[in-house]
C-alpha positions as CSV (number, residue, x, y, z in Angstrom):
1,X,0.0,0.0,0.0
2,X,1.6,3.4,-0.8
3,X,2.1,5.9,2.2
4,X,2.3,3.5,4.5
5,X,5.3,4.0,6.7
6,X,7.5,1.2,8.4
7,X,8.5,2.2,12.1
8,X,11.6,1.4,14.6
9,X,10.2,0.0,17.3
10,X,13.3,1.9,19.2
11,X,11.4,5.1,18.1
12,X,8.1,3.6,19.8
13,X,10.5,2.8,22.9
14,X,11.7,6.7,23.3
15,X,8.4,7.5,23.0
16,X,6.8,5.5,25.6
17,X,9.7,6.5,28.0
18,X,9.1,9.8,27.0
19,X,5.6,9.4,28.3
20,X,6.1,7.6,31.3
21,X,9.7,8.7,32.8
22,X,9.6,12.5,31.3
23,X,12.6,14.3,29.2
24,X,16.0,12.1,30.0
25,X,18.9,13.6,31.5
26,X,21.5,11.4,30.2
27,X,23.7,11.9,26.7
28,X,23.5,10.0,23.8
29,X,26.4,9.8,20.6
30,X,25.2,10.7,17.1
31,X,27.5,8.9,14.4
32,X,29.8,11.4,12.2
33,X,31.8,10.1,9.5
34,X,34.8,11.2,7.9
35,X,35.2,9.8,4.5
36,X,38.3,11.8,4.0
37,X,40.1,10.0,7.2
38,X,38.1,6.7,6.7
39,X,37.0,7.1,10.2
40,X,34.0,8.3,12.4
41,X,33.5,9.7,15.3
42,X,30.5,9.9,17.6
43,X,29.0,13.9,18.7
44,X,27.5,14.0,21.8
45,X,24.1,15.1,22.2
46,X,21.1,14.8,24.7
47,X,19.0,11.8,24.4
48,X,16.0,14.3,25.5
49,X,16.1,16.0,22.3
50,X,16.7,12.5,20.3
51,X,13.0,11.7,22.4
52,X,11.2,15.0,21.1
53,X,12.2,14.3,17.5
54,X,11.1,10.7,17.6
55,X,7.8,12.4,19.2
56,X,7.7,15.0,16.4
57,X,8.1,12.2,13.7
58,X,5.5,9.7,14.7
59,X,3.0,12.0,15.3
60,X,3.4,13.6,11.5
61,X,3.6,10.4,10.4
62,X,0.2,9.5,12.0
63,X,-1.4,12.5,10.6
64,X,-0.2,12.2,7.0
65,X,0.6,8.4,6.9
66,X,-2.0,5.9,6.0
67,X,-0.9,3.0,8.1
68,X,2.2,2.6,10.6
69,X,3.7,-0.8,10.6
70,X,6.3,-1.9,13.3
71,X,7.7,-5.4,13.8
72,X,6.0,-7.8,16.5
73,X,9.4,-9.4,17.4
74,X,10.1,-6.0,19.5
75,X,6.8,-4.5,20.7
76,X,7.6,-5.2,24.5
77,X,9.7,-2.4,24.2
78,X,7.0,0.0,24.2
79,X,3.3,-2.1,24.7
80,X,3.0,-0.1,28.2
81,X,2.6,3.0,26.8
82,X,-1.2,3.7,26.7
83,X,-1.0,6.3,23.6
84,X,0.1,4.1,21.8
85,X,-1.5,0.5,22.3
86,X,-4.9,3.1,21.9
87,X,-3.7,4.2,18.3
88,X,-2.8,0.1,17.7
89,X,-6.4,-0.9,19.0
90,X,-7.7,1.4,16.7
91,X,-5.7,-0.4,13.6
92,X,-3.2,2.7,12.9
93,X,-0.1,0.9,14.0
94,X,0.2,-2.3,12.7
95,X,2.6,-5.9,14.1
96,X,3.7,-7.6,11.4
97,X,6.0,-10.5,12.3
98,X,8.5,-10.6,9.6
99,X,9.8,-13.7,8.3
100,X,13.9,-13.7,8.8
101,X,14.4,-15.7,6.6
102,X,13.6,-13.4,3.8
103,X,16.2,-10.9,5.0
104,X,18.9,-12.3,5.1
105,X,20.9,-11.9,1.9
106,X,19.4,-8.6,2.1
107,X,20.6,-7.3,5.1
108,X,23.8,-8.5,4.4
109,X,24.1,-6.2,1.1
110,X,22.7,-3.4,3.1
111,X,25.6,-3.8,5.9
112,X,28.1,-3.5,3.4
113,X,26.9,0.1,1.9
114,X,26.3,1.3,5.5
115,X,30.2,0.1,7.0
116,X,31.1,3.1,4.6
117,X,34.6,3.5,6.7
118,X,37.0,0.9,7.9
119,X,36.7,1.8,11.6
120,X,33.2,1.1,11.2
121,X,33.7,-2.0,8.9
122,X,35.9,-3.4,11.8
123,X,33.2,-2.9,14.4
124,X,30.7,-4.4,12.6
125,X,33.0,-7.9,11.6
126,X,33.7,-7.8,15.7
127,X,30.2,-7.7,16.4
128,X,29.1,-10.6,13.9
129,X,31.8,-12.9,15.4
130,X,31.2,-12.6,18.8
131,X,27.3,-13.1,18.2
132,X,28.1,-16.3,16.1
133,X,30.8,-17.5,19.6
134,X,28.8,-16.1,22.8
135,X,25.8,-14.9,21.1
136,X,26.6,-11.3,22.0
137,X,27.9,-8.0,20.5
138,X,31.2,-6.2,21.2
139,X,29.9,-2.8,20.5
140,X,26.5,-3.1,21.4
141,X,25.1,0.4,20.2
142,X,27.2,0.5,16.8
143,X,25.3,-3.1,16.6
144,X,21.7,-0.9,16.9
145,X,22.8,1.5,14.7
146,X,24.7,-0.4,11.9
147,X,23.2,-4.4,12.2
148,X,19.7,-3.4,13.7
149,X,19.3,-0.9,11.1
150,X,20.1,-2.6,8.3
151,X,17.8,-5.1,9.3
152,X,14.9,-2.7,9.4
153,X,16.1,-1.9,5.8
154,X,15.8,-5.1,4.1
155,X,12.5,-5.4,6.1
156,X,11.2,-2.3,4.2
157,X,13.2,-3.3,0.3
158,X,11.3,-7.0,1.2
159,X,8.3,-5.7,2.1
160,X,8.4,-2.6,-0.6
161,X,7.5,-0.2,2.6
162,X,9.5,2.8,3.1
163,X,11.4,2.6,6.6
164,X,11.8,5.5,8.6
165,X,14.2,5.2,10.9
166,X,15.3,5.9,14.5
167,X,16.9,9.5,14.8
168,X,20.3,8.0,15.9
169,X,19.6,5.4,12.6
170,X,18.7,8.2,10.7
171,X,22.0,10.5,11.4
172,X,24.1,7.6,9.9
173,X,22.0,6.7,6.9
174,X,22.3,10.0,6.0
175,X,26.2,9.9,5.9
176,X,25.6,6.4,3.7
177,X,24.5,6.2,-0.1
178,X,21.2,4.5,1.6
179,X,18.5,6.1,-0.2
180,X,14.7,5.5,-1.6
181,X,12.8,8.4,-2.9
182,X,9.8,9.2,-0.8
183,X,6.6,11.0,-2.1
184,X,6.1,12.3,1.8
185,X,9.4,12.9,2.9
186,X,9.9,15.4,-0.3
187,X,6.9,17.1,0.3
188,X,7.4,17.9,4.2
189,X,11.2,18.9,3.2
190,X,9.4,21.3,0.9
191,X,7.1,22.4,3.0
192,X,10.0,23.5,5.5
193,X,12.1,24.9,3.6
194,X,9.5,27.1,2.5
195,X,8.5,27.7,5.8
196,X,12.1,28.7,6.2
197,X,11.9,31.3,3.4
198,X,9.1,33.3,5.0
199,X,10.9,33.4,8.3
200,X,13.6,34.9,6.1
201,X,11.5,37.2,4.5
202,X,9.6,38.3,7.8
203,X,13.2,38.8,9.5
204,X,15.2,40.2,6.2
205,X,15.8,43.9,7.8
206,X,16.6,42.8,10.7
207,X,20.6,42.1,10.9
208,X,20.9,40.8,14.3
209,X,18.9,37.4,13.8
210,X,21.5,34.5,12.5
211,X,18.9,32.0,12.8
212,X,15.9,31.2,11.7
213,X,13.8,28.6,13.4
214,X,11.1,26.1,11.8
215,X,9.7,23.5,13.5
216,X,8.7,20.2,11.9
217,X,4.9,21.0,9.8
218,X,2.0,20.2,12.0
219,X,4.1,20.1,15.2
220,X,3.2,23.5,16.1
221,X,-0.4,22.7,15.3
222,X,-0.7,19.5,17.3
223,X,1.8,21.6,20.2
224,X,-0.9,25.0,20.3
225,X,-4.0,22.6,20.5
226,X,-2.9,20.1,23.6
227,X,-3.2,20.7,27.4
228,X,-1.3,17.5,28.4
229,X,1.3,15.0,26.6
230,X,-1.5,12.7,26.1
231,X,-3.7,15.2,23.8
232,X,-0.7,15.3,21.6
233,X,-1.8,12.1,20.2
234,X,-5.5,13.1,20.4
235,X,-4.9,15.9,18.3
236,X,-3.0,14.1,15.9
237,X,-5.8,11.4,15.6
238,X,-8.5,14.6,15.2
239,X,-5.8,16.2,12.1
240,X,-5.7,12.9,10.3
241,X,-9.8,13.8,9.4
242,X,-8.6,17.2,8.6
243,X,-5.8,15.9,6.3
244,X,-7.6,13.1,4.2
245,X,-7.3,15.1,1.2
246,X,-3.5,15.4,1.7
247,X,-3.1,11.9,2.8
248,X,-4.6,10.8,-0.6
249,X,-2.4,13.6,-2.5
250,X,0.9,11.5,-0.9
251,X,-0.7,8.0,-2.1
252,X,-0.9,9.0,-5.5
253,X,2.4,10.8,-5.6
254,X,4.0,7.8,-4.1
255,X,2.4,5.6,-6.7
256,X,3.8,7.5,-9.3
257,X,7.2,7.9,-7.9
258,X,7.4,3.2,-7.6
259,X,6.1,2.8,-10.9
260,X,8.3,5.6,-12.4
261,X,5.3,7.3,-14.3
262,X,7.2,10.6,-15.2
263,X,4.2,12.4,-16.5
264,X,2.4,11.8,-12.8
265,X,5.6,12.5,-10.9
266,X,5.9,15.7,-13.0
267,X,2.4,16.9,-12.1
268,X,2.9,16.1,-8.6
269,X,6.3,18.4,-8.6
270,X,4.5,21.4,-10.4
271,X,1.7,21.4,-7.8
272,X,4.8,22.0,-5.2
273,X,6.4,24.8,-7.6
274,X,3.2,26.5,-8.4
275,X,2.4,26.6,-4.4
276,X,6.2,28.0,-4.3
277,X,5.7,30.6,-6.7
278,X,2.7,31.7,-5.0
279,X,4.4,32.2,-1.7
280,X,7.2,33.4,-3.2
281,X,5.4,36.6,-5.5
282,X,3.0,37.1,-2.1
283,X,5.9,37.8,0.2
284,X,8.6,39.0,-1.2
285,X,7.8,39.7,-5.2
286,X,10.7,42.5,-4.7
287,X,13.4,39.8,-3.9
288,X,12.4,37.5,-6.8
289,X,11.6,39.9,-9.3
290,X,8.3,39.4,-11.5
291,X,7.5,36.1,-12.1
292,X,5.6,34.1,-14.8
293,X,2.3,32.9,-13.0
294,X,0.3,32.5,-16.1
295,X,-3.1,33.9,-16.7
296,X,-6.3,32.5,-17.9
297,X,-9.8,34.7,-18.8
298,X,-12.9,34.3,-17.4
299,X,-15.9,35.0,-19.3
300,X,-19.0,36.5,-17.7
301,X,-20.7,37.3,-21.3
302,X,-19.8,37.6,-24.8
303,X,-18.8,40.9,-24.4
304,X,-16.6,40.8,-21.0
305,X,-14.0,39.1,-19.4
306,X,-11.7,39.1,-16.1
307,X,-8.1,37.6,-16.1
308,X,-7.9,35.2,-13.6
309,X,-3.7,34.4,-12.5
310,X,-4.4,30.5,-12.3
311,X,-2.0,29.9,-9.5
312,X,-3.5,32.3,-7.2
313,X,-6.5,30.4,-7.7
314,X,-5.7,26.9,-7.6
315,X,-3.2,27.8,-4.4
316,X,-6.4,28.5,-2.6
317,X,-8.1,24.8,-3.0
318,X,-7.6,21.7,-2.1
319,X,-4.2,19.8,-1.6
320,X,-2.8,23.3,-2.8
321,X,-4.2,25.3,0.0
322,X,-3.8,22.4,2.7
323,X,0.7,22.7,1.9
324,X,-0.1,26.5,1.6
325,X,-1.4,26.7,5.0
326,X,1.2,24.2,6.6
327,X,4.1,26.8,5.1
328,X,2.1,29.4,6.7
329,X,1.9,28.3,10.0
330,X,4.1,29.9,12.9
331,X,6.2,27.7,14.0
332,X,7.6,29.6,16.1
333,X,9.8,29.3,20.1
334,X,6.7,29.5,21.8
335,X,5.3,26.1,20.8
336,X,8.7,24.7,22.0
337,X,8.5,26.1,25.2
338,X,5.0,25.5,25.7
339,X,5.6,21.3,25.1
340,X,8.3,21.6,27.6
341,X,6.2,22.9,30.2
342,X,3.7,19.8,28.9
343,X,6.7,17.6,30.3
344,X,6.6,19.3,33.5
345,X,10.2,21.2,32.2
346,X,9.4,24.9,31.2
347,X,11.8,26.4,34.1
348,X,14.3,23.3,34.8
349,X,17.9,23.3,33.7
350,X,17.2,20.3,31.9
351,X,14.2,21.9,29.7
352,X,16.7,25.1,28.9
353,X,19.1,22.5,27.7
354,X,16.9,20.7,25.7
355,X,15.3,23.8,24.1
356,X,18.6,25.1,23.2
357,X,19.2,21.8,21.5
358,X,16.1,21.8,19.6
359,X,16.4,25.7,18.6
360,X,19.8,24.8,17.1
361,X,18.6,21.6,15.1
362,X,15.8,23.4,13.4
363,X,17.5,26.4,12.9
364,X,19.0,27.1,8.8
365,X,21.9,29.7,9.9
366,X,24.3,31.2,7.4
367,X,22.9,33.1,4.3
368,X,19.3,34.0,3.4
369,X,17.9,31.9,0.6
């Protein structure tokens, strides 16, 4: 089924922690390669901020995706969270128990392309000996990050579902030449980067901002509408009605993008550019210059007609005007600060630390665009 979305159940896990023990307090390593050295390092970060984007991704995903599939072999990890064995009841998440068997040759290809250095290479031969001797690992994170993910990989090439992975996964893939094209991961990058364009051109005579910050799209929304950590996930499950339309949009573009049908891709990638001209010639038509919208003339009688610029019009319906209105929304410090206080950390010197963190992650700093 397009736009379905398979899940870590390590993402799950942070997420029912995050419910049940609050914000952690401890650090966790994000993996940095250097191709140049053929080495990596690991940066470290707090694991409360690796919680909050876990947070922020399943809940867009349960908004815009049309089923979330995990694997059964791991669901103790997070079945005491109540959130989200409500959203499984209610068929939204579903167990599938994989068949290992299928994976392997898989997986093995896919650990090659991610030991992409030899120090990682290394790591990953220790840890496959000393599971086949003692049934353990050496290195038992690199194991999470490098063998557990590309597990989760060949699940999603087997199973033709696109995995997303855990944020710690995610930061190494990147860094790897792991990729599948994905109809809903293009159009939320699109949708931010826009967003990112109006903070620009809100902020552009003002020489003392470095940063501008955009929060995921919908975050903010789901964020200004709860009262507690649990009505972030009954907000969510209200937006999905809201974002049928939108949902459907994805489907099709996804269908077009596995069967290669350039003519659909193609209109699928002008509706983004026309919505982009749009915003572009509305807020700042003096920093792009005049732009080509194309007209069209409506005819009241024989003897008088209106033109009509098209993509003013069709920005204002439908799919157009639901990704219009998710570049519009503020995504702004205040919805941050308002989920910390959710977690009971508005004024605690874990909650600055946090919110520093996640300021700096969403932030685009350096030149305008």
């Amino acid at each position: 089924m397009p736009n379905q979305i398979l899940l870590d159940n390590w993402t799950l896990q942070e997420i029912s922690l995050l419910g049940q023990s609050g914000l952690s307090s401890d650090k966790t390593g994000k993996l940095v390669i250097d191709q140049k050295n053929d080495t990596h390092t690991f940066e470290e970060i707090s694991l409360g901020l690796i919680q909050l984007q876990a947070l922020f991704s399943f809940l867009q995903n349960l908004v815009l995706r049309e089923i979330i599939i995990t694997d059964s072999k791991f669901i103790n990890v997070w079945d005491e969270s109540s959130s989200l064995k409500r959203i499984q009841s209610d068929g939204l998440i579903k167990v599938h128990d994989f068949q290992e068997e299928k994976l392997k040759e898989v997986r093995k290809a896919i650990v090659d392309q991610l030991c992409i250095t030899s120090s990682i290479r290394k790591i990953q031969q220790q840890n496959e000996q000393e599971w086949v001797k003692n049934n353990k690992n050496v290195d038992q994170f690199m194991s999470q990050l490098i063998w557990g993910g590309a597990g989760m990989l060949a699940r999603g090439h087997v199973y033709e579902t696109f995995y997303l992975p855990h944020p710690l996964r995610g930061y190494a893939f990147k860094q790897s030449p792991i990729a599948k094209r994905d109809a809903y991961t293009e159009t939320l990058s699109f949708i931010s980067t826009n967003q990112t364009k109006l903070l620009y051109f809100d902020n552009e005579n003002s020489e003392a901002i470095q940063a501008k910050f955009s929060l995921p799209p919908l975050i903010s929304v789901i964020i200004e509408e709860s009262n507690s950590f649990e009505d972030l996930f009954i907000v969510a499950l209200q937006l999905r009605k809201e974002y049928e339309d939108l949902r459907y949009w994805l489907k099709k573009f996804q269908e077009a993008i596995d069967h290669e049908d350039t003519k659909e891709i193609s209109k699928h990638t002008k509706t983004l550019k026309s919505i982009q001209k749009h915003i572009e010639a509305k807020y700042s038509p003096d920093k792009f210059g005049t732009l080509d919208l194309s007209f069209d003339v409506l005819n009241f009688s024989p003897g008088i007609s209106v033109p009509l610029p098209i993509n003013k019009i069709r920005n204002k319906i439908g799919v157009r005007s639901t990704i219009n209105d998710l570049i519009l929304t503020k995504a702004g410090y205040s919805s941050i600060k308002k989920l910390l206080k959710l977690l009971g950390e508005e004024n605690s010197k874990l909650g600055k630390m946090v919110y520093d963190e996640l300021v700096r992650n969403y932030s685009s700093e350096g030149e305008k665009h």
